[in-house]
C-alpha positions as CSV (number, residue, x, y, z in Angstrom):
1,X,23.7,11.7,60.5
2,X,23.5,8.6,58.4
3,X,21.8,9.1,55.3
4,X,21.1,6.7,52.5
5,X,19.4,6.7,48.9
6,X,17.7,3.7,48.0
7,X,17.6,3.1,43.8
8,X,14.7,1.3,43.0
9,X,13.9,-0.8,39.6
10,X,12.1,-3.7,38.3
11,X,15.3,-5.5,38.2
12,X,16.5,-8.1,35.4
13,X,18.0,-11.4,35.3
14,X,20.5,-10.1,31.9
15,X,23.6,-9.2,33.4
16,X,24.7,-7.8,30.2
17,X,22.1,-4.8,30.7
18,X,22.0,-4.3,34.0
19,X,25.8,-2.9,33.9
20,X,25.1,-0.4,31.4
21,X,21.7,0.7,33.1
22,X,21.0,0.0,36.3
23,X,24.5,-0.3,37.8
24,X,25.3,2.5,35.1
25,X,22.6,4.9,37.3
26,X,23.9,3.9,40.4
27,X,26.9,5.3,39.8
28,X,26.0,8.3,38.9
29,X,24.0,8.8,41.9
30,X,26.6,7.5,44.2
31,X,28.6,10.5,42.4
32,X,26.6,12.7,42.9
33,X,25.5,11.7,46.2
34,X,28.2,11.3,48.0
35,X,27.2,12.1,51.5
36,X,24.7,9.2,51.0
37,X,25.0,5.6,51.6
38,X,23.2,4.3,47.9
39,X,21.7,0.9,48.3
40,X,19.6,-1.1,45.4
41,X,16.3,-3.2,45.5
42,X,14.1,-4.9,42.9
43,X,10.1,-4.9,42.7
44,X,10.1,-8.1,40.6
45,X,10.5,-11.1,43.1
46,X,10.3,-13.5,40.7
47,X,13.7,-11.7,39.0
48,X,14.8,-11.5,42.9
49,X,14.2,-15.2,42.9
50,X,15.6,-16.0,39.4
51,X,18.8,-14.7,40.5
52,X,19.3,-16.4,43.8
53,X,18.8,-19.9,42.1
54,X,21.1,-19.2,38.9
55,X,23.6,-16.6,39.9
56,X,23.4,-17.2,43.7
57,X,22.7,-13.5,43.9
58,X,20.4,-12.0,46.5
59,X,18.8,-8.5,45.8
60,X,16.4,-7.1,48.4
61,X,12.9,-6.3,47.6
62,X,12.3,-2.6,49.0
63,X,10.7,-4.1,52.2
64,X,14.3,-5.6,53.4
65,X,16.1,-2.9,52.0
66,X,14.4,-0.5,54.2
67,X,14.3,-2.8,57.0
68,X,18.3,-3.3,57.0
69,X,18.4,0.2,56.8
70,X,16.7,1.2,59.7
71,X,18.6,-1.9,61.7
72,X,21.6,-0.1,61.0
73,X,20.6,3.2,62.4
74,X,19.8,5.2,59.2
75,X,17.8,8.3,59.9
76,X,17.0,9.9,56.5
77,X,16.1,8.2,53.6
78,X,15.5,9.0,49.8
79,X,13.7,6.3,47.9
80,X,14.5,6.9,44.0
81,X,12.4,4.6,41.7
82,X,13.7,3.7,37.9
83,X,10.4,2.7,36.4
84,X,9.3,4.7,33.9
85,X,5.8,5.2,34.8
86,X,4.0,5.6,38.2
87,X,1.9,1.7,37.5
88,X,1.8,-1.1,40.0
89,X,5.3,-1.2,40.9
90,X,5.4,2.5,41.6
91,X,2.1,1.8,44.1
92,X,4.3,-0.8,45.7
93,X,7.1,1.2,46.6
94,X,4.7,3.6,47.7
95,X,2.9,1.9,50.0
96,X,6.4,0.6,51.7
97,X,7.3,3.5,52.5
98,X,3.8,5.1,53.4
99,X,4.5,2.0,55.8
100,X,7.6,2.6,56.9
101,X,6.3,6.6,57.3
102,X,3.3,4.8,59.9
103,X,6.0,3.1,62.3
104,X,8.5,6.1,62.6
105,X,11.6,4.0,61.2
106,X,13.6,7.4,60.2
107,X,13.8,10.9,61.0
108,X,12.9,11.4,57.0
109,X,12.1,9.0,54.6
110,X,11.1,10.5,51.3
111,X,9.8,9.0,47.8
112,X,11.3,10.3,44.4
113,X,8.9,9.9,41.4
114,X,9.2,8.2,38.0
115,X,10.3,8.8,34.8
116,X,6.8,10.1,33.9
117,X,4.7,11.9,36.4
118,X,3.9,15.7,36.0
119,X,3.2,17.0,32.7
120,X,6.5,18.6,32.5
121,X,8.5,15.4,32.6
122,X,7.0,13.7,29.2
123,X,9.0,16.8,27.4
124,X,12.1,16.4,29.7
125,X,12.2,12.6,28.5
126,X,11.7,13.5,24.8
127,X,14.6,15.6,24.8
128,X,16.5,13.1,26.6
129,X,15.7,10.3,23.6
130,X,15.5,12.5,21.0
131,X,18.6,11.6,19.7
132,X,17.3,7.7,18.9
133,X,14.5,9.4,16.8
134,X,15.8,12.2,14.5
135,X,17.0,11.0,11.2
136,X,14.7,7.7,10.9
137,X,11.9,7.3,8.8
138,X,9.8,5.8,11.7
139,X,10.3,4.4,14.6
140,X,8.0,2.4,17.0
141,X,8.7,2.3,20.9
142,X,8.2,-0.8,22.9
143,X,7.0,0.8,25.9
144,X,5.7,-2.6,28.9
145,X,1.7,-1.4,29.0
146,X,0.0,-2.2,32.3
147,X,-3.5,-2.6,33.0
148,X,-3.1,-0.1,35.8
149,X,-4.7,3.2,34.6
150,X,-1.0,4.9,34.6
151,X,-1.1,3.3,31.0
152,X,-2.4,5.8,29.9
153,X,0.9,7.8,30.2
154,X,1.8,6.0,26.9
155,X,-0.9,7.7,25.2
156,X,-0.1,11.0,26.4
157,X,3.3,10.6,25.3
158,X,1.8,9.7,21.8
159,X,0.2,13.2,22.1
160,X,2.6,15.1,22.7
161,X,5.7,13.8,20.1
162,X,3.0,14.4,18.0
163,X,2.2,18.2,19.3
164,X,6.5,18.3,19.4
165,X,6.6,17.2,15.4
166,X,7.2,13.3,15.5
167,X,4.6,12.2,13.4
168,X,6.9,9.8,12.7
169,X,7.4,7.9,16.0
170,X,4.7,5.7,17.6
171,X,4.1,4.0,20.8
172,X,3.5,0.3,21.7
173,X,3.5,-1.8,24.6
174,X,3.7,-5.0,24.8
175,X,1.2,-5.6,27.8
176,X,-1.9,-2.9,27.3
177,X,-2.9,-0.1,24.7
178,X,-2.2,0.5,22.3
179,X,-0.7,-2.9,20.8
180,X,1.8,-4.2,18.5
181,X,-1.2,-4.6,16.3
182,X,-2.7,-1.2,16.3
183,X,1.5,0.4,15.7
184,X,0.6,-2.0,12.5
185,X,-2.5,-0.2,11.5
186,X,-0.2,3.1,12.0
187,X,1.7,1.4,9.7
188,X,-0.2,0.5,6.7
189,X,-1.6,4.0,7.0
190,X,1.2,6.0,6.7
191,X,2.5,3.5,3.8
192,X,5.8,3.1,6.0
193,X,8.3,0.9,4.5
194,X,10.8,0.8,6.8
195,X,10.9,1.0,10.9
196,X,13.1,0.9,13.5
197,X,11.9,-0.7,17.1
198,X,13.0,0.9,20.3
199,X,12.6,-0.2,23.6
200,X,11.0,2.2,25.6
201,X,11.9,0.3,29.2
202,X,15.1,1.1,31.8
203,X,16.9,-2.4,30.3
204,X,16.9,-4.5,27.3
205,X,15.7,-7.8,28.7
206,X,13.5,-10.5,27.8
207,X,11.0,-8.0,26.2
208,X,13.6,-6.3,24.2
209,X,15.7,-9.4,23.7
210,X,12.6,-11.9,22.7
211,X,8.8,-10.0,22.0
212,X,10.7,-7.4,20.0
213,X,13.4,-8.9,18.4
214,X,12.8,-12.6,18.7
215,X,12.6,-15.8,16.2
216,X,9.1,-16.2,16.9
217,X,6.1,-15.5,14.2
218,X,4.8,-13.2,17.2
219,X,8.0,-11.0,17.9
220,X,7.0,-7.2,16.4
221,X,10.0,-8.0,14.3
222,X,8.5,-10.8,12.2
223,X,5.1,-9.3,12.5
224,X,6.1,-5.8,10.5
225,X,7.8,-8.2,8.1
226,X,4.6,-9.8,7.2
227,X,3.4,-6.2,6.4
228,X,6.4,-5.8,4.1
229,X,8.1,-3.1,6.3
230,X,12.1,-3.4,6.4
231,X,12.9,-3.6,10.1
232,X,15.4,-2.4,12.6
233,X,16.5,-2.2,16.1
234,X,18.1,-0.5,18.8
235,X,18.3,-3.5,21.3
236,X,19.5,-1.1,24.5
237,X,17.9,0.2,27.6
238,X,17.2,3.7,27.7
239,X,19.1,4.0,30.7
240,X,22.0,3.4,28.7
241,X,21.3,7.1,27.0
242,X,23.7,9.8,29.7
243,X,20.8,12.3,29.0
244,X,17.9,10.0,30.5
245,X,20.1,8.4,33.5
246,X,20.3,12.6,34.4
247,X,16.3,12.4,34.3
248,X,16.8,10.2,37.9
249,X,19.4,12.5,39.3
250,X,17.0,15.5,38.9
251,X,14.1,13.9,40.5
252,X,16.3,12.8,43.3
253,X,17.5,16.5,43.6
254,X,13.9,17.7,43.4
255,X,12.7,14.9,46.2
256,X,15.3,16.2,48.4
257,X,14.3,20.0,48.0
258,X,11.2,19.0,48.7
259,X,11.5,18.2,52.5
C-alpha cells in the first residue's frame, strides 16, 4: 500500500529559515515516518510564485500536491499542516481535502490539525517555548493576527500564560488584535524597561526579519524605543525549537490513530 504524508505550511521565500524549520520538520517526520512517502506544499501562492521567478523553484500548492499523489497511485494519505492556528489557510487545506474526500481519490485521506486547536494544545505549546521566556524581564510575541475569528486563539493564549504565571510575556500580531500598539500600553503599565521580541510564527521571514526588527520608524523595534524600553530579539522560527517541531509529530500520530 502506498502511503504518503503531505507537510503543509505557509511557505517563505528566506532560504535561510526554511532549512532550520520547515525542511528541519520534514525530517523529522520523514524519521519518524518511514513507511510514508513525505511530500511538501505551500498555501501562499504568491511565495509559490516568488520562488519560481527568483530561485527557479516550484513548490506545489496542496491542490497539485494531492493531485500528483493520487496520479501516482497513492491510497492513504495524511495531510499535516504547520500553521500555528486553524485561520484562513487552515480552511484552505481543509476544504482540499474535504474535496479530494467528495471524488474518492484515496482509500484514506486524513487532516492533522494546527499548532493550536483543542484547549489542551495552548499548554503543550507553552511548554514547548518555555524555554525563550524564563529568565527575561518581558517579552512580547509577534504572533501574524488574522481577521479570521481563529484570532482569537492569541487571546486565549494571553489567558492562559497568564493563568500558568507569565505575567511577564505578552502577545502581539502584526495583522489583527491585539496590536503592536496595545503590547505598548502593556508596556507603559507595567513600567517595563526592557523587552525582548519573539516571533511567534513557524519561520523568521519578512515579518520577523522587517515589522519586528526592521530600520523603519514602524518596526516594534523602533516603536518600544520611542517608549524608552531597551529592546531585544530572538530573530528565529519557532520551528527551530526540537520541543515545538515534536508538537507536529504528535498531531500526526494522533490524526493517524484517529482513523
Amino acid at each position: 500500500m502506498k502511503r504518503a504524508i503531505l507537510v503543509v505550511s505557509f511557505g517563505t521565500t528566506y532560504e535561510d529559515t526554511r532549512k532550520v524549520t520547515i525542511d528541519a520538520i520534514e525530517k523529522k517526520v520523514k524519521e519518524h515516518f518511514r513507511e510514508f512517502e513525505v511530500r511538501r506544499a505551500f498555501t501562499s501562492h504568491g511565495i509559490i510564485k516568488i520562488l519560481k521567478n527568483r530561485d527557479n523553484i516550484y513548490i506545489d500548492t496542496p491542490e497539485e500536491a494531492l493531485k500528483k499523489l493520487a496520479e501516482e497511485g497513492t491510497e492513504e494519505v495524511l495531510v499535516q499542516p504547520l500553521h500555528i492556528i486553524p485561520g484562513s489557510e487552515y480552511d484552505y487545506i481543509n476544504q482540499v481535502v474535504e474535496e479530494y474526500k467528495r471524488e474518492n481519490a484515496f482509500k484514506k485521506i486524513v487532516l492533522g490539525r494546527p499548532v493550536i486547536f483543542y484547549h489542551e494544545d495552548y499548554e503543550i505549546l507553552i511548554d514547548a517555548i518555555k524555554g525563550k521566556m524564563e529568565r527575561e524581564e518581558a517579552v512580547i510575541f509577534m504572533g501574524h493576527g488574522s481577521s479570521h475569528y481563529a484570532n482569537a486563539c492569541y487571546c486565549c493564549l494571553q489567558n492562559i500564560l497568564k493563568a500558568k504565571g507569565y505575567d511577564n510575556v505578552f502577545i502581539g500580531t502584526v495583522e489583527g488584535y491585539p496590536s503592536i500598539l496595545d503590547a505598548v500600553t502593556w508596556v507603559r503599565t507595567k513600567d517595563i524597561k526592557k523587552v525582548k521580541l519573539l516571533p511567534l510564527m513557524l519561520v523568521a521571514g519578512d515579518h520577523a526579519k522587517n515589522d519586528m526588527w526592521g530600520e523603519e520608524d514602524s518596526s516594534w523595534k523602533n516603536i518600544l524605543k520611542v517608549q524608552g524600553v531597551e529592546v531585544s530579539a530572538w530573530l528565529h522560527g519557532l520551528g527551530e525549537i526540537e520541543e515545538f517541531q515534536y508538537i507536529y509529530i504528535q498531531h500526526i500520530k494522533e490524526a493517524l490513530d484517529m482513523e
